[in-house]
N, CA, C and O of each residue as an XYZ file, in Angstrom:
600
protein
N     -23.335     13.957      6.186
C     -22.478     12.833      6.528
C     -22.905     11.623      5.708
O     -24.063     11.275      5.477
N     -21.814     11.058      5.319
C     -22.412      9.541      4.333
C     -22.367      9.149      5.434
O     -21.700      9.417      6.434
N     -23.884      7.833      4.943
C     -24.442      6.628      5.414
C     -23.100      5.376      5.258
O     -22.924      4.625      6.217
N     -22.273      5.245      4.095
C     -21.090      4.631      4.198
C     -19.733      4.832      4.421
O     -18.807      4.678      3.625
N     -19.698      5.279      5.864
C     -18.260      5.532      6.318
C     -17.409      4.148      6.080
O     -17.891      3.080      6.456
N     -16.134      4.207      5.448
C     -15.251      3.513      5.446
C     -13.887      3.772      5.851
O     -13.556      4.955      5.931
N     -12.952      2.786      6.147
C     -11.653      3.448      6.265
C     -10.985      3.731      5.152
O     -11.410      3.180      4.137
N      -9.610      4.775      4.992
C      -8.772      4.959      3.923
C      -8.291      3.698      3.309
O      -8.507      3.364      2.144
N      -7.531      2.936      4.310
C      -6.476      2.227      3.437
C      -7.259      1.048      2.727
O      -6.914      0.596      1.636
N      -8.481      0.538      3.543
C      -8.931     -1.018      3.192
C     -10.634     -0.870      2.983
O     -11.339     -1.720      2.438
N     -11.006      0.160      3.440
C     -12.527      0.301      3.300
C     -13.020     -0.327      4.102
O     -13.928     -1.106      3.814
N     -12.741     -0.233      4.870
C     -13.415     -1.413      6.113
C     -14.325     -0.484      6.479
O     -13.992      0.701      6.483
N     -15.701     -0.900      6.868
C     -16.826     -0.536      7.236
C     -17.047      0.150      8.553
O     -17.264     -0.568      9.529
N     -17.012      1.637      8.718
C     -17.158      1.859     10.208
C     -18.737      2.345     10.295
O     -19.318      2.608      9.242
N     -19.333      2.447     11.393
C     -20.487      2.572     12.509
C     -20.822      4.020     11.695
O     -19.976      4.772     11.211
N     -21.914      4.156     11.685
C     -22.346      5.720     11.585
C     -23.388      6.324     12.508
O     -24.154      5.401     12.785
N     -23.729      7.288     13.036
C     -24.679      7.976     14.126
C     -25.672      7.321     13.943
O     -26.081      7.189     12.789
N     -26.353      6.717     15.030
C     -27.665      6.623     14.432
C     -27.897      5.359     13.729
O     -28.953      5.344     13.096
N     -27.426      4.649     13.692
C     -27.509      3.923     12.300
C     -27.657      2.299     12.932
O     -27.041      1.768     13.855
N     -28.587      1.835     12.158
C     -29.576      0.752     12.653
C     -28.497     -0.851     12.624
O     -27.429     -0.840     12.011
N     -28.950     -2.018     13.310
C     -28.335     -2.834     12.983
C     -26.527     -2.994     12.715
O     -25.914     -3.628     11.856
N     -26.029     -2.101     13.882
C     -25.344     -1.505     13.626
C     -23.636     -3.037     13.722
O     -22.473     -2.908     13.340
N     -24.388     -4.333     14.432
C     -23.742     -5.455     14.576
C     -23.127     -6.291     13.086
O     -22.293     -7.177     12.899
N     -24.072     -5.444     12.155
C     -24.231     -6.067     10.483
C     -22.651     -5.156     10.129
O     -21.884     -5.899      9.518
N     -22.246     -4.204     10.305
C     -20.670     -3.520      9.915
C     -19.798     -3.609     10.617
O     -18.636     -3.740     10.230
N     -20.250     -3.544     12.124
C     -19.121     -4.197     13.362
C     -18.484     -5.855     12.797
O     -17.325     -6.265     12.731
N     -19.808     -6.533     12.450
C     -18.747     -7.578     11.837
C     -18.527     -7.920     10.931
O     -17.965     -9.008     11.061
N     -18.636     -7.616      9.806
C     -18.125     -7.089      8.615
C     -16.606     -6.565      8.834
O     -15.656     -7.299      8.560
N     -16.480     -5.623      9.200
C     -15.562     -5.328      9.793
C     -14.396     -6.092     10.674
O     -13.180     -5.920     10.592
N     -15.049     -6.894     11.453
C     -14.226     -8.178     11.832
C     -13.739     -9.316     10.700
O     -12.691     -9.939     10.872
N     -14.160     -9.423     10.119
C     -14.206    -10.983      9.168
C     -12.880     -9.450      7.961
O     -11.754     -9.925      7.819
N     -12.977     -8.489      7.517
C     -12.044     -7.812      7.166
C     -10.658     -7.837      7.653
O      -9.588     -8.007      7.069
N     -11.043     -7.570      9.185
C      -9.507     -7.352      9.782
C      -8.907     -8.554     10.337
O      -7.800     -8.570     10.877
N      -9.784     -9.711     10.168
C      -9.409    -10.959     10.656
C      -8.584    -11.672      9.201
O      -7.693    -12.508      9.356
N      -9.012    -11.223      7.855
C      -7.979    -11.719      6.565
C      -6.866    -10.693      6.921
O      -6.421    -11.145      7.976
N      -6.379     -9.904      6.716
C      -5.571     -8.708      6.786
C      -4.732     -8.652      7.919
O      -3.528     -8.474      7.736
N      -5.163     -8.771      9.014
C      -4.089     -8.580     10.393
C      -3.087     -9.705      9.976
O      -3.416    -10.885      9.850
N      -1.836     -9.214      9.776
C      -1.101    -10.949      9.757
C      -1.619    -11.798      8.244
O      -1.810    -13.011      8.164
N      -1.768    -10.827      7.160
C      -1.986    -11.449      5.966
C      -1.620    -12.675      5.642
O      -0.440    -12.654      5.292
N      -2.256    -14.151      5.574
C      -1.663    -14.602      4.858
C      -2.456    -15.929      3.590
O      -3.530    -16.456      3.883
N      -1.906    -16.192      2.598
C      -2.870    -16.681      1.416
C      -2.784    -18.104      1.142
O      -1.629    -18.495      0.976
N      -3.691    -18.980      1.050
C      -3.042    -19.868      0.542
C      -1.873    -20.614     -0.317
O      -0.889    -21.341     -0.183
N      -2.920    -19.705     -1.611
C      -1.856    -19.830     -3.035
C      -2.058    -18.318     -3.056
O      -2.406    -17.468     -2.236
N      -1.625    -18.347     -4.577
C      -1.868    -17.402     -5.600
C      -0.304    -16.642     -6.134
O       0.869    -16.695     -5.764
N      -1.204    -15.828     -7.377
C      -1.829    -15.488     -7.886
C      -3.043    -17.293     -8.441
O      -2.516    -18.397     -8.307
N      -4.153    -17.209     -8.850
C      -4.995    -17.858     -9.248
C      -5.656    -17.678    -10.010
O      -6.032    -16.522     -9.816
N      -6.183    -18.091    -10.948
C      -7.199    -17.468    -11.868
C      -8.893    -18.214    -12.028
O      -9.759    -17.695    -12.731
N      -9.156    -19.784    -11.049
C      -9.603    -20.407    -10.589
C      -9.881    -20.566     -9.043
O      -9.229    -21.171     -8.192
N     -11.019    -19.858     -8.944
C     -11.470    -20.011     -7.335
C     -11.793    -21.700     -7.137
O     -12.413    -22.486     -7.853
N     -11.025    -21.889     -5.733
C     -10.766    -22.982     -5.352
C     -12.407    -23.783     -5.047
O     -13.336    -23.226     -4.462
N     -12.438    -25.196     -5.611
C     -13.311    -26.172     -5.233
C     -14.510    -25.985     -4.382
O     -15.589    -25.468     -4.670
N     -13.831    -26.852     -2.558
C     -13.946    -26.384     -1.643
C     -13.219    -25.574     -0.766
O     -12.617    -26.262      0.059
N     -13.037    -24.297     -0.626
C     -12.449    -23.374      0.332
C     -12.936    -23.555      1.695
O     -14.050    -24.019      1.939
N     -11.859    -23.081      2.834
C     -12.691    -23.385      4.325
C     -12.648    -22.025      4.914
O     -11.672    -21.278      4.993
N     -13.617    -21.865      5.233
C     -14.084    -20.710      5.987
C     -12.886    -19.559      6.289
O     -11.966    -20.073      6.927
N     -12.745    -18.636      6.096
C     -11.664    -17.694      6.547
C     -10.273    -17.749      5.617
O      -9.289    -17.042      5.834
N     -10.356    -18.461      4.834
C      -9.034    -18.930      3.739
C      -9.238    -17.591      2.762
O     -10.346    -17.115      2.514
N      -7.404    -16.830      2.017
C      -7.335    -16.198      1.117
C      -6.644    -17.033      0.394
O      -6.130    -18.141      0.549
N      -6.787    -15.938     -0.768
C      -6.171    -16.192     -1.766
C      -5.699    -15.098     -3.095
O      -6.362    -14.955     -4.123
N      -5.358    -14.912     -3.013
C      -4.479    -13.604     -4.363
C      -5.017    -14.213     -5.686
O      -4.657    -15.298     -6.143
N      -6.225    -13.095     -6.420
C      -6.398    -13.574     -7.590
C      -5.870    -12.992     -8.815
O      -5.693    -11.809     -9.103
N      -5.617    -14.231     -9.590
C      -5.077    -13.852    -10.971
C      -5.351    -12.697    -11.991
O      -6.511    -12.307    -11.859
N      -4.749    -12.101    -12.850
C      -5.472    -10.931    -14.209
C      -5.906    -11.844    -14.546
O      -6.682    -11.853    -13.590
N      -6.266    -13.058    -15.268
C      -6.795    -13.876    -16.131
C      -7.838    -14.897    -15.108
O      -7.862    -16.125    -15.176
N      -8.623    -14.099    -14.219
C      -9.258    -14.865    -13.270
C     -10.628    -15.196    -13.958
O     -11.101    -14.475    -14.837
N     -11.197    -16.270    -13.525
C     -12.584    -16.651    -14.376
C     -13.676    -16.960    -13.122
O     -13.372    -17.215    -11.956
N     -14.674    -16.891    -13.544
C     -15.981    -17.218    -12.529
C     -16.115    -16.402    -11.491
O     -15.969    -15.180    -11.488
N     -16.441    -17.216    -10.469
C     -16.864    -16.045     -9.305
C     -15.950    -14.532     -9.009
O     -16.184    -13.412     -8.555
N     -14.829    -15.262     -9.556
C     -13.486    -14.090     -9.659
C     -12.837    -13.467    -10.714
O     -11.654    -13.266    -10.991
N     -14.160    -13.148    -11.359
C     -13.310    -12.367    -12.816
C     -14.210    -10.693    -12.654
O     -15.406    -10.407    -12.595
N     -13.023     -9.921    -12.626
C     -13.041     -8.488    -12.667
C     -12.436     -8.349    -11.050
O     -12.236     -7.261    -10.511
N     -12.206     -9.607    -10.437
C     -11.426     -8.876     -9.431
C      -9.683     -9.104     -9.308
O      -9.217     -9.320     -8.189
N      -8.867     -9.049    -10.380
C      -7.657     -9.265    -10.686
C      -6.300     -8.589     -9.560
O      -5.912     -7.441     -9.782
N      -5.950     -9.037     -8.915
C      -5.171     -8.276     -8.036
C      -5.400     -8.462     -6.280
O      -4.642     -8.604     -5.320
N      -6.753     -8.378     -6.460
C      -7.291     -8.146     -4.922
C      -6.813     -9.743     -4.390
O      -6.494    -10.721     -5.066
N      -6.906     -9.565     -2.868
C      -7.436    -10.846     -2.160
C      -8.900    -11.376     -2.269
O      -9.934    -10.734     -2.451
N      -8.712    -12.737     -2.106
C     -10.191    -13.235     -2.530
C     -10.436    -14.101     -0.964
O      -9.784    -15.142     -0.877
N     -11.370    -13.719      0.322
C     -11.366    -14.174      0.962
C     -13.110    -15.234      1.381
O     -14.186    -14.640      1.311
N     -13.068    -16.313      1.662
C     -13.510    -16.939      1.560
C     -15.267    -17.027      3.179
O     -15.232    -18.069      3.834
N     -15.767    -16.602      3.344
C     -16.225    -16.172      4.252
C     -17.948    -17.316      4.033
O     -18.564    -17.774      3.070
N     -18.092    -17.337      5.394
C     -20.056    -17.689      5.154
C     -20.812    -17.146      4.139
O     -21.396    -17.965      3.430
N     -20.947    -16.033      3.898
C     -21.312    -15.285      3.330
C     -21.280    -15.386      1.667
O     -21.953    -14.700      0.898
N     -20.164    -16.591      1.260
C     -19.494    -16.502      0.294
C     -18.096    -15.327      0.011
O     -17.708    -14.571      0.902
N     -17.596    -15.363     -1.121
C     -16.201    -14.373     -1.243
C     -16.705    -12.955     -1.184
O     -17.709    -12.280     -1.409
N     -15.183    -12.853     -0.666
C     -15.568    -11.334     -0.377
C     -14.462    -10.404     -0.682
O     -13.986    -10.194      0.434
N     -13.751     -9.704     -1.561
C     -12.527     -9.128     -2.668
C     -12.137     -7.847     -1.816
O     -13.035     -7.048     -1.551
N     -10.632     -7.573     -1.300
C     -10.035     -6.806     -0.558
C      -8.931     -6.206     -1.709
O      -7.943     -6.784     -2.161
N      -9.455     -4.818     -2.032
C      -8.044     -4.668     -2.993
C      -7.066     -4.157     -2.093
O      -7.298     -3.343     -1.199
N      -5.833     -4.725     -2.395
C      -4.158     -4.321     -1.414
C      -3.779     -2.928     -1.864
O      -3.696     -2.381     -2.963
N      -3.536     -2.473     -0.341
C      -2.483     -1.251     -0.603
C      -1.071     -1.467     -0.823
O      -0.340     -2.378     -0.433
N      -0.821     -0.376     -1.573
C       0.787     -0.227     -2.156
C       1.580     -0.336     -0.880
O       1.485      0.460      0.053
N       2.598     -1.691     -0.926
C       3.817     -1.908      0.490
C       2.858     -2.792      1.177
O       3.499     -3.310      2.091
N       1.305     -3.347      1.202
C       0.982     -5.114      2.087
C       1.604     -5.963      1.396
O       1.531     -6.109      0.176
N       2.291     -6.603      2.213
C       2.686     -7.551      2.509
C       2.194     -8.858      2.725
O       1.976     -9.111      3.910
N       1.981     -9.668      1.997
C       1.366    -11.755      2.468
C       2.370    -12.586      2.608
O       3.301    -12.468      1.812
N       2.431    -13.571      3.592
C       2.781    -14.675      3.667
C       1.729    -15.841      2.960
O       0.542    -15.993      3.248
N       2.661    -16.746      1.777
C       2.192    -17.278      1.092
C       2.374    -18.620      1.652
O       3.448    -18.928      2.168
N       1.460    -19.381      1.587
C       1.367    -20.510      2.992
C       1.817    -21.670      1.928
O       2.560    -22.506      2.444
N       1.552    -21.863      0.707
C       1.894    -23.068      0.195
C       3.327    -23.198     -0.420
O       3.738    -24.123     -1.121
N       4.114    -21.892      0.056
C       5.919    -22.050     -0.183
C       6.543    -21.228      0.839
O       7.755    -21.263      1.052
N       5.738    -20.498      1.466
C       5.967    -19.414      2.401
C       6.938    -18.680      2.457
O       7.781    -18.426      3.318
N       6.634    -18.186      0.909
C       7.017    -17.103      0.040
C       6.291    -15.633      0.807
O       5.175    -15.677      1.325
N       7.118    -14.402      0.765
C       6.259    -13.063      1.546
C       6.478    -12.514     -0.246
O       7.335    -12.591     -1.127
N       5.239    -12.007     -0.064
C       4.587    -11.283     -1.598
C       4.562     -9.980     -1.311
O       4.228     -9.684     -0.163
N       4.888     -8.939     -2.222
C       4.970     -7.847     -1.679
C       3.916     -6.804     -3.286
O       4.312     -6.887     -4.449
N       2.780     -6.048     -2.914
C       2.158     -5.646     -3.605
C       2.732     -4.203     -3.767
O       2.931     -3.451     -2.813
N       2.985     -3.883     -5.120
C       3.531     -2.648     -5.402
C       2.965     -1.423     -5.934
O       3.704     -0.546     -6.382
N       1.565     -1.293     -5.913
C       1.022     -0.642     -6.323
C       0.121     -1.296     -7.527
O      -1.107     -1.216     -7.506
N       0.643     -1.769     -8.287
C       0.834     -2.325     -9.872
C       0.104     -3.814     -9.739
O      -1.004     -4.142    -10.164
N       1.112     -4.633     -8.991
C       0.523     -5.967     -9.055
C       1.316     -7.060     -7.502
O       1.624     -6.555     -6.423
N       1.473     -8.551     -7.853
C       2.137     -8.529     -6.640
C       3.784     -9.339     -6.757
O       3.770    -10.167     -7.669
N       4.771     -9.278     -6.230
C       6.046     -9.202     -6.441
C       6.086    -10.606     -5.841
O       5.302    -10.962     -4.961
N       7.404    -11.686     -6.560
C       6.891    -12.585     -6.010
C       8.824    -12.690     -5.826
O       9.368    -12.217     -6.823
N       9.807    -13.201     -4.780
C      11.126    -12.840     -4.624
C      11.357    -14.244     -5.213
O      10.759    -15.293     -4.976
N      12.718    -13.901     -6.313
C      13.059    -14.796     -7.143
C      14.023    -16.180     -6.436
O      14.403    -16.230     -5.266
N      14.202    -16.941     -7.210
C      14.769    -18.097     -6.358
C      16.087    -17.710     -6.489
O      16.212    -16.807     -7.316
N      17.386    -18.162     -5.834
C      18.644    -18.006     -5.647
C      19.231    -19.777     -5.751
O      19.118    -20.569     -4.815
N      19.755    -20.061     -6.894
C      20.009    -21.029     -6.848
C      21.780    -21.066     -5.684
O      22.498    -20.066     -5.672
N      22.197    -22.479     -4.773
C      23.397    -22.566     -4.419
C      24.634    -22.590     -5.408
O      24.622    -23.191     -6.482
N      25.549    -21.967     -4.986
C      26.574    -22.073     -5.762
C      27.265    -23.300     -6.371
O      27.738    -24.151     -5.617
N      27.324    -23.398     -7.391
C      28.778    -24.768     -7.950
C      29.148    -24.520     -8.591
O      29.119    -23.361     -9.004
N      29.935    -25.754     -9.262
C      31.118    -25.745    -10.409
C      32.379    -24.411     -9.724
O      32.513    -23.950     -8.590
N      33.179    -24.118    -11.135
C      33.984    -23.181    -10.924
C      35.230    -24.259    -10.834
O      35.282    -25.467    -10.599
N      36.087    -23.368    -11.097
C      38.214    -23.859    -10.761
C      38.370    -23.969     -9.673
O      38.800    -25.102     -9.458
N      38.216    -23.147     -8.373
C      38.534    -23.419     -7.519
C      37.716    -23.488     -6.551
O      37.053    -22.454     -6.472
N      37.413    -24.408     -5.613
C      36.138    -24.527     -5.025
C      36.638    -24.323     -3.426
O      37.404    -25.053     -2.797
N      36.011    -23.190     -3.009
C      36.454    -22.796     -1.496
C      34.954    -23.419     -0.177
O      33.936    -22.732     -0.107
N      35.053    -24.314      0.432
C      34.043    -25.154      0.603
C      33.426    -24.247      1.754
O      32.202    -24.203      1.884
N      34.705    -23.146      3.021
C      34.223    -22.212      4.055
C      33.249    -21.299      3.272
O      32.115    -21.356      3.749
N      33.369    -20.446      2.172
C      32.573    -19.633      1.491
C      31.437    -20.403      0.934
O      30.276    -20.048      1.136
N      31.787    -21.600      0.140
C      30.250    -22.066     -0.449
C      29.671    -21.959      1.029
O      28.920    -20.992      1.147
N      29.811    -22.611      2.026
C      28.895    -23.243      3.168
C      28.480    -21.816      3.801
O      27.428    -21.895      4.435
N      29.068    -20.513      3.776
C      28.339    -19.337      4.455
C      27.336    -19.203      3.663
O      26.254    -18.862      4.141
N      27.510    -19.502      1.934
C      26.417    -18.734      1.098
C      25.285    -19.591      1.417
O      24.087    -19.323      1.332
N      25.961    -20.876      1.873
C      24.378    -21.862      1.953
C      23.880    -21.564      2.630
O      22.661    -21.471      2.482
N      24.572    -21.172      3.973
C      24.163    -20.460      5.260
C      22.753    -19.294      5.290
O      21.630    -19.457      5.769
N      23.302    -18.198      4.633
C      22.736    -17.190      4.481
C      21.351    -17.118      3.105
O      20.289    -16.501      3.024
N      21.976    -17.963      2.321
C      20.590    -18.383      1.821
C      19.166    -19.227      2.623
O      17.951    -19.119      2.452
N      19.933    -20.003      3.463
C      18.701    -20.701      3.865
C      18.066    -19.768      4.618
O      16.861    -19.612      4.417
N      18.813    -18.880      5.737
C      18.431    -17.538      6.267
C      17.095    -16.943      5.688
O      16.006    -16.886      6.261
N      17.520    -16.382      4.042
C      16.820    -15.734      3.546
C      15.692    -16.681      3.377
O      14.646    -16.074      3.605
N      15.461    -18.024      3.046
C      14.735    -18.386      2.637
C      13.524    -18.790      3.792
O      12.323    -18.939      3.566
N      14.318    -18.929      5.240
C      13.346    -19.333      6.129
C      12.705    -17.573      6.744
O      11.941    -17.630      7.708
N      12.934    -16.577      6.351
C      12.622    -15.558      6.563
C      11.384    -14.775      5.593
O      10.648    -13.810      5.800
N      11.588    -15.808      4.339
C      10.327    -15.552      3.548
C      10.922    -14.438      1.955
O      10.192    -14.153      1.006
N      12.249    -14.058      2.103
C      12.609    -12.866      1.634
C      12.781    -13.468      0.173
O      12.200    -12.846     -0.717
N      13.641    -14.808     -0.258
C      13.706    -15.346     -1.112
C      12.828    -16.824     -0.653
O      12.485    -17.168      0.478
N      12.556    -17.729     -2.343
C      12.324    -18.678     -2.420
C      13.151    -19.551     -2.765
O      13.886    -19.167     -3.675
N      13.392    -20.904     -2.292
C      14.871    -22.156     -2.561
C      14.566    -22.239     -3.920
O      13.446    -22.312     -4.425
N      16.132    -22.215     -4.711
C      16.086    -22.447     -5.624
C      16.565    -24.171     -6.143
O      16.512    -24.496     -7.329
């Protein structure tokens, strides 16, 4: 039996028989599922780890990331006592992006960011019931996270 049991999707640290100090992976394990449950990031993508960060804050780092965060391109970068601590995403997580609250969707590859939809104008004939549903249903999308205002 390995000494480092982890889970499939996130590697989160589980308990093994026997095994000493066993409060050191129990919370490890917490401070994991506490970024992840209900994902959500400050910014990002980034390629500059932030200043001062506050305790428990993510962030999605950049391919072109530098310093404390270079070679971890893709992952979440979460901010802990401990200093950072790099969660690579499974294919289909999902973040809420807190500084447009934009939902990011990771595809395997990298992370998807939903394009803006600008409102309709101009045109010959201007039907004001139809513009005002599209405004409608855009803002919809936009307070739902699916698109960003264009």
């Amino acid at each position: 039996m390995s000494d480092n049991l982890q889970t499939p999707r996130f590697a989160l640290p589980m308990l093994s028989v026997a095994q000493a100090q066993k409060e050191t992976t129990h919370n490890e394990a917490l401070v994991l599922i506490d970024a992840l449950l209900h994902a959500a990031v400050v910014d990002g993508p980034l390629a500059t780890p932030p200043e001062d960060p506050a305790e428990g804050d993510c962030w999605i780092v950049d391919e072109a990331a530098i310093g404390e965060w270079s070679g971890e391109a893709g992952r979440l970068a979460l901010w802990t006592v401990g200093g950072w601590r790099f969660v690579a995403p499974s294919p289909g997580m999902r973040v809420r992006r807190i500084s447009d609250g934009a939902t990011l969707l990771f595809n395997g590859s990298g992370w998807t960011v939903p394009i803006a939809i600008a409102n309709p104008e101009g045109g010959a004939t201007i039907d004001l019931e139809a513009r005002a549903a599209i405004d409608a249903l855009l803002a919809l999308m936009v307070a739902h996270g699916i698109m960003i205002a264009g």
